[in-house]
Structures are given as structure tokens and as C-alpha cells.
TORNUNU-814982 format. One record per residue (C-alpha): z negated, y negated, x; residue in one letter. Coordinates in pm, whole numbers, plus 50000, padded with zeros to 5 digits. Each point is the difference from the previous one (the first is absolute). Layout:
BEGIN
ZYXA ...
This chain:
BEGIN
824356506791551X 499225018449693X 496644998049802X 497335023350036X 500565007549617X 503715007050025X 499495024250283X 497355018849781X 502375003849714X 502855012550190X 497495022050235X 499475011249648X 503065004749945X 501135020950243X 496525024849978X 501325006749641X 503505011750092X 498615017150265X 498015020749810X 502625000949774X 502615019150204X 497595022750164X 498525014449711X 501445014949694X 497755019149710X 497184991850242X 501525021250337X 501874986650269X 503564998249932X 501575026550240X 503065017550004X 498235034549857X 498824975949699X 503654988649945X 501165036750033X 497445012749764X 500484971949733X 503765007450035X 499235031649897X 497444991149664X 499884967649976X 497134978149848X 499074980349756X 500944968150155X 503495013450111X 501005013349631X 501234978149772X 498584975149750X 501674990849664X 499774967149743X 498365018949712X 501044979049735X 497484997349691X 502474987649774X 498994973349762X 496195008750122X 500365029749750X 497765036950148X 498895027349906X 497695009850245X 500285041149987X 503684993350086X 498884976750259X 498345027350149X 502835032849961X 502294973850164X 497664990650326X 499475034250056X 503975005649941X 500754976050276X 497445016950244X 501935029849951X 503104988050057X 498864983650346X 499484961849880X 497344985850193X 498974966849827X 500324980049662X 500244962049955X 498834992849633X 502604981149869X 499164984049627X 503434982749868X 501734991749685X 503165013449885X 502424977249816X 501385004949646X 503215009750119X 498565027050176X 497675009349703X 501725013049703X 498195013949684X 496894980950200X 499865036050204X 497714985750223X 496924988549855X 497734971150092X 497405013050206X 496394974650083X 500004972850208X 500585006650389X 496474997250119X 498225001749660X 497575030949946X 501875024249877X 502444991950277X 497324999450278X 498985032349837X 503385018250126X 499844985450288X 496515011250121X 501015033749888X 502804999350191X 497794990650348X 498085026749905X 502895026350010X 501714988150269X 496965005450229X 499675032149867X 503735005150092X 500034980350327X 502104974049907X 500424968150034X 500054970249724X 501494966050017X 499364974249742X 502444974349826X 498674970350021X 501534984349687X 501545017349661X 503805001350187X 500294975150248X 499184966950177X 496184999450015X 498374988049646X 498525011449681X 498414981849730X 496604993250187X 502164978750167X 498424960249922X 501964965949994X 498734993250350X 501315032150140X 503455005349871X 503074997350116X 501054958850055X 503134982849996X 501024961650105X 501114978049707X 501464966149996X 500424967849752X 502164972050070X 500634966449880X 502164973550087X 498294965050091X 501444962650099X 498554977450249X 497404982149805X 496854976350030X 498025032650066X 498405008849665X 498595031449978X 502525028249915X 498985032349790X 501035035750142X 500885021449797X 498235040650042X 502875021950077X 501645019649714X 498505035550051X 501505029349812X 498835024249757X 503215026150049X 501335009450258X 504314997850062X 500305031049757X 497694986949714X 497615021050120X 496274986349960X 497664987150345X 496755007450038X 499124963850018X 496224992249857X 500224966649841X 497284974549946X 499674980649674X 501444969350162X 503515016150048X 499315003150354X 499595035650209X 496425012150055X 500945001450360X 501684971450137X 500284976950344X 501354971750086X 502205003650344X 501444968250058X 502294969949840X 502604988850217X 502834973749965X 503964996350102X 502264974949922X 502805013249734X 503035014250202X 503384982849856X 501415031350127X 498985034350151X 499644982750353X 497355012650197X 496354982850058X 497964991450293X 496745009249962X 498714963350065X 501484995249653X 498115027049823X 496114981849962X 496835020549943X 498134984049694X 497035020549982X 497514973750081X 501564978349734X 499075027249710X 497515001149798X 499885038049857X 497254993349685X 501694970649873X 503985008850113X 500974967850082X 501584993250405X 498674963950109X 503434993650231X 501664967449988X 503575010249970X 502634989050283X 502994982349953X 502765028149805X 500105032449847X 496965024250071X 499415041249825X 496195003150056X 499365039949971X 496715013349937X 499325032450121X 497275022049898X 498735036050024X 499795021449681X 500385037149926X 503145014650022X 499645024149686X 501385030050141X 498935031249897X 499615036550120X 504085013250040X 499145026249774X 496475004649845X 498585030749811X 499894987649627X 496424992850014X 499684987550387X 501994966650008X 498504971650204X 501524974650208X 500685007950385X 497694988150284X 500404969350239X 501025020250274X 499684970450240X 496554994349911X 497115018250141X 497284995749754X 502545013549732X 500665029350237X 496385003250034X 499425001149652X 502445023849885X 499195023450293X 496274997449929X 500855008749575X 501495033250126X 496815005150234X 497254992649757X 501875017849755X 500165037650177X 497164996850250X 497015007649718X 502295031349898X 500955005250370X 497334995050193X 500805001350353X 503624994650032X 500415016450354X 498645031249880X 502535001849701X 504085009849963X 500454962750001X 500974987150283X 502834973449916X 500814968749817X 503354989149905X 501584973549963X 503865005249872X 502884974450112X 499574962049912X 502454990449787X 499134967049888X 502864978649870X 499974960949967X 498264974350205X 496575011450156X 497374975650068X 496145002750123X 497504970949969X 499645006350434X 503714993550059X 499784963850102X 497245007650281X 501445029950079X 502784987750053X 499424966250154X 497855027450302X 502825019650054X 502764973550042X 498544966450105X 501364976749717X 499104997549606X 502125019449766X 499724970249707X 503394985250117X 501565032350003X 499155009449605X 503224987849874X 501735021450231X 498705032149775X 501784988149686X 503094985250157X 501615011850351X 502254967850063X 496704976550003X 500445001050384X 502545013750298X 500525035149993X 498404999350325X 497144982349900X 499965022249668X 500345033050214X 497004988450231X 497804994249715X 500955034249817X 498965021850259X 496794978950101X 499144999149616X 500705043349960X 498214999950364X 497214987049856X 500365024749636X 499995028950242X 496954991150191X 498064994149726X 501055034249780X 499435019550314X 496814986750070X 498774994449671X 501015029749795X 501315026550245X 497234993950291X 497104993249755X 501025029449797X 499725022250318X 496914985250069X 498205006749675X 501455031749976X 498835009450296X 496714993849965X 499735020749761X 501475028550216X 503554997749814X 503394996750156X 501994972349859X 504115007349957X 502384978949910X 504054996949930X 499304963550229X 503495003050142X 502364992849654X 502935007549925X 500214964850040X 502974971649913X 502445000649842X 498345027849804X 496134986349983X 498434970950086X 497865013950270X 498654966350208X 499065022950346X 500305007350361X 500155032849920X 499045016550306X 496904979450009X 499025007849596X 500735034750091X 497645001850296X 497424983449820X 499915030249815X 498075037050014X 502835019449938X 503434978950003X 502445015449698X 503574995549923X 502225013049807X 503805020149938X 501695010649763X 501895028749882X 504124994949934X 498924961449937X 501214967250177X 499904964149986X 501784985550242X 499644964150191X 503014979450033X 500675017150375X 500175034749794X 496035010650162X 498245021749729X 496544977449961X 498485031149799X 499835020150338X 496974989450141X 498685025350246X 500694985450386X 498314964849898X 496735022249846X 499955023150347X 500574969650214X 496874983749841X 497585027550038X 501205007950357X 499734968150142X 496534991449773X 498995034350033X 499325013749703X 501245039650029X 500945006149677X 503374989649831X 500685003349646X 502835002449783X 500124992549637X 502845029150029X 502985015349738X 499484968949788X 503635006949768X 501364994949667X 501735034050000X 497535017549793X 499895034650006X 503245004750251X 498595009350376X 498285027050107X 498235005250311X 503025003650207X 501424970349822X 496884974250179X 499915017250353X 502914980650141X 498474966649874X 496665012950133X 501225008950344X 501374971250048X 496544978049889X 498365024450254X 502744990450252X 499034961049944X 496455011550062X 497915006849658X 497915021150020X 498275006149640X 501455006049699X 499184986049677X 502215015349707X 501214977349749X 498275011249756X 498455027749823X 500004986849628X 496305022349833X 500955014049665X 496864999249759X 502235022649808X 501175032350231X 502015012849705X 502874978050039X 502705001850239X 501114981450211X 497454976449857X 499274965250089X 500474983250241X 500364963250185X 503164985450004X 500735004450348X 499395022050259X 500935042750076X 498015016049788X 497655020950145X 497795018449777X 498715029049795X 502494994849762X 502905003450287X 502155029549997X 499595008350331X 495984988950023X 498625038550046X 502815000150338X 499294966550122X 497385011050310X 501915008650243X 501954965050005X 496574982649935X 499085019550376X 503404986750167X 498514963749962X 497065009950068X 500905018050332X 501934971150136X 497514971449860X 497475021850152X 501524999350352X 501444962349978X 495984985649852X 498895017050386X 502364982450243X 501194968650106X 503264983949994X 502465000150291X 502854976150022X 502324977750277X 500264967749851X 497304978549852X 501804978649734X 498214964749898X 501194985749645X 499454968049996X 497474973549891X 501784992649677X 497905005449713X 500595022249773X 501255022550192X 500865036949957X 501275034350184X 502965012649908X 500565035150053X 500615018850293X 503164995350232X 501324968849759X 499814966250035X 498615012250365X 500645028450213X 500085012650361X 502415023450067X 500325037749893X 496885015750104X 497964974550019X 497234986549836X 498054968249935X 496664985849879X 499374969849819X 497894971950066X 498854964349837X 499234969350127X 496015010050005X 500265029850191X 502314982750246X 497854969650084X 496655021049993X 500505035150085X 503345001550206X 500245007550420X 501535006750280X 498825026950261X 502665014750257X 503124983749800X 498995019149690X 499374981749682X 496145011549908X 498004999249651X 496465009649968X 500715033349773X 501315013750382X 503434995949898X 502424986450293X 504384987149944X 502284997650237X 502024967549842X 498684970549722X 502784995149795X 499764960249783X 500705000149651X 500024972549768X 499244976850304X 502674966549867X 496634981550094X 497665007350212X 496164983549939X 498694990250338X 497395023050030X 502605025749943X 502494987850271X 496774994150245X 498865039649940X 503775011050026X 499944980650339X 496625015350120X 501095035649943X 503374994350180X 498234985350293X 498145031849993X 503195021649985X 500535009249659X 503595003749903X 500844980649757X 503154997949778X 500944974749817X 500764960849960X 498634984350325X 499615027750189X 502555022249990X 503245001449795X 500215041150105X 499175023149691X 496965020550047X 502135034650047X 501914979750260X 496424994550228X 499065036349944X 503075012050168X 499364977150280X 496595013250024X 501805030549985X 497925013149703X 502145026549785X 499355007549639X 496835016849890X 502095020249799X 504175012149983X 502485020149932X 503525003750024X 501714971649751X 496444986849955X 502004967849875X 500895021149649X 496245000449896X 499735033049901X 497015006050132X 496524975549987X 497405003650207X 496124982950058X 497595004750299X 496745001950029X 497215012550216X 496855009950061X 498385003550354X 502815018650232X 501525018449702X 503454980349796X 500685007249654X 503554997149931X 500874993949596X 503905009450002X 501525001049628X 503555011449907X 502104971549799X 502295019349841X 500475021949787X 501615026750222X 498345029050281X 500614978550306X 499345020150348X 500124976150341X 498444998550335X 497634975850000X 497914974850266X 496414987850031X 498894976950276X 497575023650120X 498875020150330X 498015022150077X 498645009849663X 500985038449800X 501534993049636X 499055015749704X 501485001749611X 497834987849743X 501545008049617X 498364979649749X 501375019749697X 498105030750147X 497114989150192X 501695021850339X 499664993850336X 502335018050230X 500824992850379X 503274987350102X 501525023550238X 503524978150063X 499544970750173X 500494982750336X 498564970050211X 502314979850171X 498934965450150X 498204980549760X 500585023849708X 499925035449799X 502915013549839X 500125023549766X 502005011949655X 499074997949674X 500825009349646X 499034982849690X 500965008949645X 501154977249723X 497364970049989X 498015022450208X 497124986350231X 497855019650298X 497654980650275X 500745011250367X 496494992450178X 500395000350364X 496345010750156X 499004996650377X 500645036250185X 501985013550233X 503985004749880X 501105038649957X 502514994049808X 502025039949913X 503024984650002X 501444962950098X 502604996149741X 503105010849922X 503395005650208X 502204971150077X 502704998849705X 497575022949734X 499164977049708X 496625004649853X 499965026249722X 497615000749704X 496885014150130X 496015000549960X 497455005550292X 497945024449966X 496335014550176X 502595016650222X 503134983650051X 502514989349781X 502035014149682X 503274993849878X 501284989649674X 503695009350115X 501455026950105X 501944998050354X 499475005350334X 497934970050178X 499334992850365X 496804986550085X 499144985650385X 496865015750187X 497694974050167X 500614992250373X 502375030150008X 503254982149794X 500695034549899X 501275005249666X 498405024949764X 502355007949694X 498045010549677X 502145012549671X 498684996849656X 501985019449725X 498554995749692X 500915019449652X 499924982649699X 499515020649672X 500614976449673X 498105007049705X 502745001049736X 500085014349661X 497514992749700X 497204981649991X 497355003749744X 498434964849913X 496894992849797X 499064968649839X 496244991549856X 499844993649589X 500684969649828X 502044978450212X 503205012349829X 501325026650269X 500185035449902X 496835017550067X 502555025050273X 503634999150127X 502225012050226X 501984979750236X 503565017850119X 499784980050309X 497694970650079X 501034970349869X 497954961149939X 498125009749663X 502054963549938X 503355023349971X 498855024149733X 501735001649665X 496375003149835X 498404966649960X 496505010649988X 500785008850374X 501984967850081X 497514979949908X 497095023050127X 497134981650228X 497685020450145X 499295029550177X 502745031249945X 499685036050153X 502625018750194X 499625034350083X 501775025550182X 500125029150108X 502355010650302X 500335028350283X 499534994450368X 501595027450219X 499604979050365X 497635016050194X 497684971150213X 498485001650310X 498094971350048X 498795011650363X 503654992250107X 500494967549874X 501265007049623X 498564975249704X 501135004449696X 500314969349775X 500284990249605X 501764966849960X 499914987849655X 503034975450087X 499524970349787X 497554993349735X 498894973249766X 497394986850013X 496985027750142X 499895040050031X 496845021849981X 501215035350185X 498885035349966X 501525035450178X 498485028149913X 497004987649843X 499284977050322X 499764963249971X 502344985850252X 498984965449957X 501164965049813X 503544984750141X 500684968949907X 501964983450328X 503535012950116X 500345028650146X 498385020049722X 499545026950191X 497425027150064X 499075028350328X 499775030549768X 500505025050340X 496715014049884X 500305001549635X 503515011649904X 500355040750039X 502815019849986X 501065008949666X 499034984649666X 498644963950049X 498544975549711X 500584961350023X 498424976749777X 500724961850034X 498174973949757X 502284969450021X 498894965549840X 501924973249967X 499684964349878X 499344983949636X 502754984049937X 502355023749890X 497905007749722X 499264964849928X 504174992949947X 500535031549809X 496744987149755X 501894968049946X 503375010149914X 499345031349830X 497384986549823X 497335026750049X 496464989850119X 498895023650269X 499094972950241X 497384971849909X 500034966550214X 499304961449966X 503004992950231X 503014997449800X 502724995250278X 501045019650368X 500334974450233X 500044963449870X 501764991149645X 501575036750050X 498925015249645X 499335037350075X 502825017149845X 502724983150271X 497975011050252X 501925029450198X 498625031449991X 498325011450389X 501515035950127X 496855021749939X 499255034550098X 500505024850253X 503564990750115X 500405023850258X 502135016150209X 496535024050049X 500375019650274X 498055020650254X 500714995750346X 498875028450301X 500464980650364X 500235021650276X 500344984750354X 500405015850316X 498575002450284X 
């Protein structure tokens, strides 16, 4: 029977994610709310960016150009960011040494920035360090970071004399000579230290293993003031190790010049109260009232402590949570082949067991809990990367869930690899897992993070972002915008990783309308719940971490799967009807084991209970069938397919709201790719949803069959679209096309269909089988000849020139236009002799054909719009006229063309801290990026009849 207290918390519990999917900006989520934030999406569906105050250095004006910059280009949020940048990123000293993080010229800046944002309706997060792990130099003795250290001395059997103990050697620097931020006493000793325990073990003649009756706990023995161990000796050989508790030294990974300090202990609560309550008393008196300012999170960035971590509660903690002492164990830390390997692997995971409950509950759960009653949100990388990459001691599911807002991270063109070739750097299913299953509705991604600087554009980070949204993030948080104090310099500074997004991009002024396409999806994905097949548990080991989607585990094509720990299993996880059931409403078909070598009996005995109960149940002891395997039997297609599904062209992710599905479906390729696809749904009408342009249109192709709709589809190159299915009555126009007719390029439209291919195609009538054939002939005029191209002053290109034919400004004989970066003008002028009548089914289409990186478009004097995702194309039925037609096309491309052409020419149009491409590439073997209008430019007229 549970305690009256634990049914109030999780009553509690579920009231909060109650109220947490039903309302959204304080209405009732509903499908018109979805549809309308589809459409203009707010403030909590647009992105957020690291804005990266680089060695703490302002200037507050510029501060306040660039917030307002990032409202207008659609950026919903900021997380203040204060970090150091290292000397090899700093020639010349470029960037200067600003005040200390938190010091009051630095709070100054940042209560300016509050104030703007709430002018602006945006939202702030706050650092919680200068760079990352939590610390800073109010950090005391007491409250820093802690490490284990050990002395030992050899000792004979004797007549039991008292025997001095040496105090462990503690270091100054750390393995690179750099200096630890160790506060020593005048007696030698560390201002903080603790004895843990002195144990004993008889000298091994070789590397044979131990039992731990051999290994004696001495701590009674020792006297601490005086040093000496009152043990009469046995018989032989003994090493007597003293352990003992100090600080580990380590600092902030990379401190502003002025903000160094040491980092917290993250396993200890009253340090995490501490350094949560500096930040507190520190803004509230210029605050005030936090809930009725922009600020509404605090951060904390990845923990990436390295070395042994210790915490004076260890021992007790860890003695609660395992049943036996951890002081015969200590040796085990500092040498592996003290004991068995079994005995060894036992211990390991009950001693990182017991790390993980106390740095959840002591930094990540008492940070929420401060935070929150202050009104703030408290966010949090809790998840890693972890091994072999960090030393991140967590369950990470559980850290995550502990959290506000759970945030991961992936990067752009950048992977590290475990030894089974899984990219740890993607993590995106483990973060959406967490806040499903915890419910906590948004999911964040540290996202773009790359050390190609200055080589994607827009188009360039949709692929990567689909795919994030397709693992189930949905919020953005660009890494980084780097603030310029000086605007004059180009492409400025910046920190030394990340896609730079900023005012000092080339393509900044044309970045909206891609800051809208995350917005639009993010928008619909923060309103709707998860829908998968398979509920996936990952083990007990700790730690333990999500790899990403459809590797180490999958289902089957067109399937998907949610993630659980061992908490949610034991405490939230039922049976009802022979569906698996969680609290958040979400129900599976099949639990799939993972990581289950071992089984802890209260595991096993809730395995057993939910089998009893029906649950289907795949793996060791229950069933050696795969999870795909008991769906079929259950006769349970995929949620999603297509012909060849196996290729993985096409992704998909599924959630829902009430009675209406929202289907995420993203092309893989980089090729149009037209199929018929299936949903397993009934009864429901589809429509398209086009993220890139905020359109809804009604899907007038499809047909229900059994347990499914069917319909075609087109996609173009990386392309992406939602197909929502809502609850009406089918009335479909036509069921799909004629046996033996592939599916042509096409779009739907408000009244049918259009093709993007000329031919003759047969589409089937509902309930009648009769064919209807349709034939599209379409006339394509190219745009050949001359172009006149203009170039703004001092970056080196000529002020005007005229192209013969398009080419990549990379492919001109003129270097100044080789090199250019920036924004070049093409205009033309050209005749159009077609007449159009759009009554009768005739568009008439520009198509830019390829272009690097964004275009800005113009016909006749009428802004077309900003294209910056393939096809780069434009309806201009109602804008060209016969005759004499202008076009005007501002193309921008990316920085580092001019960058390389500065470095081996020699010339100086460019100005940066960042001295190489990608990695120890210096900037003149970088290859040049194909910029410019590239063409073929055409203008297509469609005409279809009937």
C-alpha cells in the first residue's frame, strides 16, 4: 500500500501534466490553436539561441540593435551565455576582457537586457556559470567540487605500536600543468578536507584477486588530530590506505578572463543551494518579481567533470541505497583487479548508482526546486554526452526528468563515434523520451553546434533539423549567436564552435523565413503527444544513455518506440486491456527488454505482474520473439509505409492530439521522391501541412481500405510536410491513381492536384473505379543570355558586372568575385508572350533552379518572397504580364569564400578571431562553396485539362 504522502505527490503529479497538455498560452489546446499557431507561431514555438558574451566583454547599445535584430528575424528567446575564449582563438587580443560574470557592470547588461526582452516578448535564460559546469568564484572550500585521495604505506606484523598516516599527496596542477583551485591552509593541508576511511589488505605477491574478508576497515583505529592508527599489525605484509575527501581543483572549462572560480559540488545540496541562491540574491533587488519579467529560465550546461568525484554524504548515501558499507570497496576506485570482476562490476554500478542519486537529487531536483520558487524554470543538458566522451555519472532519463525543460544536444557535420560506430553527440530520442514519460512538454536542443564556420546556410541545417524533429525535439536553441560590441567588423567574433548565427552573417537580413519553419513544426510538436507501438525499457545499468533513433534498437520500418527507465517502470507502468499504460495517457502494444543481463528482483517481480496481467512482453524470460514479430501476430501493421520502406528514404514521427494525428514525414535524400503512401488510420479526412510556407491544403487523393489510408505523396530534396488526419466524413475527389501509373511529381492544391510533369495521368473515382485521365503540358521558357550583377563596395568585387551565363561567382576569372561573401544582385529583364488563364487551371511558375546559399526575389517591382529550401520556386500567375517583365534576385551566400580568398591573397576584407575552417584547416585550403544564382532560371506556365 502506498503512503498517503506518495499518493499526494504523484496526484500532484498528474494535475500538473494535466494542465499541462490542455492548455497552451493560457487556452485549451485544440486543433484550431494548433492550426492557427501553424500558421504564426509564438514565442514559445520560435527559436532560442546561446548568445555568447564572449570573454564577458558588452557594449550595451549593441546589446540592444542585436535583441531587436533577432525579434525581427523570428528568434523567440535568448540564453545569456558569459564564456571565455582561448588564446588560440584570440589573436591580436581581438576580444577584450570584459567584467566579471555577475559583477555590476555585468549585472548591469543583464538587467537591461530583461528589460528589452519584455518589451520585445521574449524570453531570457540565464547561464548559470561563466561557460560551463555550475561555479564561479563565490564558490567557498566547502562548496566546490571534491575528489577522493589516497596515501599508502607498507607495514609488518608488529607488537602494535602506533603507526603514523601519512595526509594524501594533493596536487596543485592539474595533468597539463595547469594550476587547481585548491585553497590551502598554513599547515600544508587543504582548507576543506575529510577523512573517509583507512582500510587494510594484505600485499598481493601477484595480481590475484581478494576476498573482501581480507580487505579490513580501520576507521575506528584512527585518530584524525594526531594521525597515528592504534592497530596491532597481523602476522605478514599489510598497505594501510587512508582515504580522505579534499577539493578536486577543477575549474570553470573555459572562464571569461575575469570570472574564474572553481566548479560546484554537484552532488551536494547545500553547494547547489548556495550557488543557486548567489544568482537569486544577485538579480532579484534589480528584478523584482521574477514571474513578471523575460526571465523565465536557469541553465545549467552539460557536466563535464573529469577525475574522481567525491561528496562528504557518499558513505551514508550509499550504505541506504545498497545495504553494505562502501569502506571495503575504496581500493577498488584506484585499482580494478583488487577483487573479481564480478565482484568489481557489482560494486561499480552500486557505487555510480549511488553518484546518480545523489546529483539528481541534490543538484538537478534542488535546483528545480529553488528555481521554482521563485517562479523560474530550471533547464538543464542532464542527459551527457556521456562516456567515453564525458564523465557523466547518471541515469539519464531520471536526471533528465528531474528537470523543467530536459535539453540535449546535435551537432552539425560532427561525430564521435562509440566503439559500435553510434554517434554519442546525437542526443535527441533520449531528451524526448525523458520529457514524455516525466512529462515535461517541452524538448530542447542545443542545435547546429559545428566547427564549420561560416559554411551552411539555412538549407544546409534543415536536413539535420528534420531529422531532430523526427526523434521528437521540439525547441530549438541555435548554437550560438556570438554579440559583437563592435558592428563594424565582419564576420566578427565569435565562439569557437557552433553555426554562426548573427548580425554579422551574410545571410542574417534573409534568415526569417527558416527561423518560421522551426517554429511551425516546434509549434505543432510542443501541442501533442507522442504515439508509438513499442515501449522500449533500457536497463537498470547506471550510467546509462539513449542512443539515437532506430540504432542500437529498433522495431521494424514504420514503427516507433518510447523509452522507459527503471523508475517509470516500477512506479508508473500498467496494464489495462493487454495494452501497456503510463500515466501521460500513452498506451504500447509490446515491452521490448534492453540491457536486462540481470534482472534486480523487484524488476523480475514487476515484469511478472504485468505479464500476469497480459502485457506482451519481449525479451529474456518471456519471450525470445522480437517486438515486430508480436505486432504481426497481433496483427498490428506499421503506423507508417511505403513501397521499399526498408531503403529509409523517408522518416516519419506521430503524434496526436484529441481525435486529430499529426504525421511528421521528412525526405532523406537528396532527390524529389513521389510514392503512395500508408497511415494506419480510418475514418478520418487528410490534410497537407507545409512547414516552409505556413499552408494548409486538403488532400483530395486518398483511400481507406481496412485498417488504413492510402494516398501519394511528393517530397522535394530534404523536403518535409505534416499530413494531419482530422475526424470527418471521407470525400475523397479521387482514390488514387490507376493500377500500373507511377506517382508523378505533384502538389495538392485548394482544388485538386497539379502536376510537375507533363503526361497524361489516370486517376480512380471513389466507389465508381472509373478512371479519370488528366494531362499536364507544361512550357518551359529558360532565361538565357546576360545577366547584369551588382556587388556592394569594399569587399573587393566590382561595384557592377555582367555575367554571359550564370555561373558559381567561385568560377569567375575576377578574384574580387571569387572570393566575394555577401549579398550580389541579378537582374533581368525578359519578354513573356504566353497568355494565362488561371480560371482554367494555368500557373505560371519562376524556378530559380539551384542557388547558394539564400535568394530575396522581385518581378515587376513585387516582392515574391525569401527562398531558401529546394524547390526555389515562386506562383507568379498573377504578377508576370505579357511583354516586358523585370526580375531582381538578391542572392547571399556564405563567409567563407571571402575568408580563403583574405588568406591567400593577402587582402583584409574580412575580420575574424577564428583563424581556421573546420579544425586545424587554416583558411586558405579551405575549398571555395559554389555561390550565386546557378540557375537554369526558367519560367514555367502549367496547363492541365479537364
Amino acid at each position: 500500500m502506498k503512503k498517503p504522502l506518495e499518493w499526494a505527490v504523484r496526484l500532484l503529479f498528474c494535475l500538473t501534466w494535466l494542465q499541462a497538455s490542455v492548455v497552451a498560452q493560457g487556452q485549451p489546446v485544440t486543433d484550431q490553436l494548433i492550426r492557427n499557431g501553424f500558421q504564426n507561431p509564438p514565442t514559445q514555438a520560435r527559436p532560442k539561441t546561446y548568445w555568447w558574451w564572449l570573454n564577458g566583454h558588452v557594449d550595451t547599445t549593441q546589446l540592444k540593435v542585436e535583441i531587436r535584430a533577432m525579434k525581427e528575424a523570428g528568434i523567440g528567446g535568448v540564453d545569456i551565455f558569459d564564456i571565455g575564449v582561448p588564446a588560440y582563438n584570440n589573436p591580436g587580443n581581438l576580444v577584450k576582457a570584459g567584467p566579471a560574470f555577475m559583477g555590476p557592470e555585468s549585472m548591469k547588461a543583464i538587467e537591461m537586457v530583461l528589460r528589452e526582452a519584455k518589451r520585445l516578448n521574449m524570453e531570457v535564460g540565464l547561464n548559470l556559470s561563466s561557460s560551463w559546469n555550475a561555479g564561479g568564484s563565490w564558490i567557498t572550500p566547502q562548496h566546490a567540487g571534491k575528489s577522493i585521495y589516497v596515501s599508502k604505506q607498507i607495514v609488518a606484523g608488529s607488537s602494535g605500536q602506533p603507526i603514523r598516516l601519512a595526509f594524501p599527496a594533493i596536487p596543485k596542477t592539474d595533468a597539463k600543468g595547469k594550476p587547481l583551485l585548491i585553497e590551502f591552509g598554513a599547515d600544508g593541508k587543504p582548507v576543506f578536507h575529510q577523512e573517509i576511511a583507512v582500510v587494510a589488505l594484505p600485499v598481493r605477491e601477484s595480481n590475484g584477486a581478494l576476498d573482501t574478508t581480507r580487505i579490513l576497515s580501520l576507521s575506528r583505529y584512527f585518530d584524525p588530530k594526531t594521525e597515528q592508527l592504534n592497530w596491532k599489525v597481523p602476522a605478514g605484509k599489510w598497505e594501510i590506505q587512508r582515504y580522505v575527501c579534499s577539493n578536486s581543483g577543477e575549474p570553470l572549462k573555459l572562464p571569461s578572463p575575469k570570472s574564474m572560480g572553481p566548479i560546484i559540488d554537484h552532488f551536494d545540496s547545500s553547494a547547489t543551494r548556495a550557488h543557486f541562491q548567489y544568482f537569486i540574491d544577485r538579480l532579484q533587488p534589480r528584478v523584482g518579481d521574477f514571474r513578471q519579467s523575460a526571465l523565465k529560465t536557469l541553465y545549467l550546461a552539460s557536466y563535464e567533470a573529469t577525475g574522481f568525484v567525491w561528496t562528504p554524504s557518499l558513505p551514508a548515501a550509499f550504505r541506504k541505497l545498497n545495504g553494505y558499507s562502501i569502506d571495503k570497496f575504496l581500493p577498488i576506485l584506484f585499482d580494478k583487479t583488487v577483487l573479481n570482476p564480478a565482484q568489481t562490476a557489482r560494486f561499480r554500478q552500486d557505487f555510480n548508482r549511488t553518484l546518480s542519486e545523489l546529483m539528481i537529487q541534490n543538484h538537478y531536483r534542488k535546483g528545480r526546486e529553488i528555481a521554482n520558487q521563485y517562479g523560474l524554470l530550471i533547464a538543464s543538458e542532464a542527459g551527457g554526452p556521456g562516456p567515453p566522451l564525458h564523465n557523466v555519472p547518471v541515469e539519464t532519463l531520471k536526471a533528465l526528468g528531474a528537470l523543467d525543460v530536459p535539453r540535449g544536444e546535435f551537432w552539425s557535420r560532427y561525430h564521435y563515434y562509440d566503439t559500435d560506430s553510434v554517434d554519442i553527440m546525437w542526443l535527441v530520442k533520449e531528451v524526448a523520451a525523458a520529457a514524455h514519460i516525466y512529462k515535461r512538454r517541452m524538448v530542447e536542443e542545443e542545435s547546429f553546434t559545428s566547427f564549420h564556420h561560416w559554411q551552411e546556410g539555412p538549407f544546409d541545417l534543415k536536413s539535420i533539423a528534420d531529422r531532430a524533429f523526427c526523434e521528437g525535439m521540439n525547441r530549438v536553441v541555435i548554437h550560438g549567436f556570438s554579440h559583437n560590441p563592435d558592428a563594424g567588423i565582419f564576420p566578427g567574433i565569435v565562439y569557437g564552435a557552433g553555426t554562426h548565427v548573427n548580425t554579422q552573417q551574410t545571410w542574417w537580413s534573409k534568415v526569417k523565413p527558416f527561423n518560421e519553419y522551426l517554429a511551425r513544426i516546434s509549434h505543432v510538436l510542443q501541442n501533442t503527444d507522442f504515439v508509438a507501438d513499442v515501449l522500449y525499457y533500457y536497463g537498470d545499468d547506471v550510467p546509462n544513455f539513449v542512443p539515437p533513433k532506430n540504432t542500437r534498437f529498433r522495431v521494424g520500418p514504420g514503427y516507433d518506440y518510447e523509452i522507459i527507465n527503471t523508475d517509470i517502470l516500477l512506479n508508473d507502468l500498467s496494464v489495462k486491456n493487454g495494452k501497456l499504460r503510463l500515466s501521460n495517457g500513452a498506451t504500447f502494444s509490446v515491452l521490448a527488454l534492453g540491457g536486462t543481463a540481470t534482472l534486480p528482483p523487484a524488476i523480475l517481480k514487476k515484469l511478472n505482474e504485468l505479464a500476469r496481467k497480459g502485457a506482451v512482453i519481449s525479451g529474456p524470460r518471456f519471450s525470445t520473439e522480437t517486438p515486430l514479430a508480436h505486432l504481426r501476430k497481433r496483427h498490428i501493421g506499421p503506423d507508417f509505409s511505403y513501397p521499399k520502406s526498408v531503403d529509409s528514404t523517408l522518416d516519419y514521427v506521430h503524434y496526436r492530439q484529441q481525435d486529430t494525428d499529426y504525421y511528421l514525414i521528412r525526405n532523406n535524400t537528396n532527390a524529389w521522391f513521389s510514392t503512395n503512401c500508408s497511415f494506419r488510420q480510418t475514418g478520418k479526412a487528410p490534410e497537407f501541412w507545409n512547414p516552409v510556407t505556413g499552408g494548409i491544403t486538403p488532400i483530395s487523393i486518398y483511400q481507406q481500405e481496412q485498417a488504413e489510408t492510402r494516398l501519394p505523396l511528393t517530397l522535394a530534396p530534404y523536403g518535409s510536410c505534416f499530413i494531419v488526419f482530422k475526424k470527418a466524413k471521407a470525400a475523397p475527389r479521387y482514390s488514387g491513381f490507376a493500377a500500373g501509373q507511377s506517382v508523378p511529381p505533384f502538389e495538392f492544391t485548394p482544388t485538386g492536384i497539379r502536376f510537375f510533369q507533363a503526361g497524361s495521368f489516370s486517376l480512380l473515382e471513389p466507389n465508381k473505379g472509373a478512371e479519370k485521365a488528366i494531362t499536364s503540358a507544361i512550357t518551359t521558357q529558360e532565361l538565357t543570355g546576360p545577366w547584369p550583377v551588382f556587388f556592394p563596395p569594399n569587399w573587393g568585387a566590382p561595384a557592377a558586372t555582367t555575367f554571359p551565363r550564370l555561373i558559381s561567382w567561385t568560377d569567375s576569372e575576377i578574384p574580387g568575385i571569387r572570393y566575394f561573401s555577401g549579398i550580389g544582385t541579378y537582374q533581368k529583364t525578359f519578354s513573356f508572350s504566353s497568355p494565362v488563364d488561371s480560371l482554367r487551371n494555368e500557373r505560371v511558375y519562376l524556378d530559380l533552379g539551384q542557388i547558394s546559399e539564400i535568394a530575396d526575389v522581385w518581378l515587376n517591382g513585387q516582392h515574391l518572397g525569401i527562398t531558401w529550401a529546394d524547390p526555389y520556386r515562386f506562383d507568379i500567375t498573377k504578377v508576370i504580364k505579357p511583354g516586358e517583365n523585370t526580375l531582381k534576385v538578391e542572392v547571399a551566400n556564405a563567409w567563407s569564400n571571402r575568408l580563403t580568398g583574405d588568406a591567400i591573397t593577402g587582402e583584409t576584407f574580412t575580420k575574424t578571431n577564428v583563424s581556421i575552417g573546420y579544425k586545424a584547416t587554416p583558411w586558405k585550403q579551405v575549398p571555395l562553396i559554389p555561390s550565386g544564382l546557378l540557375g537554369p532560371v526558367t519560367i514555367q506556365t502549367l496547363k492541365q485539362t479537364p
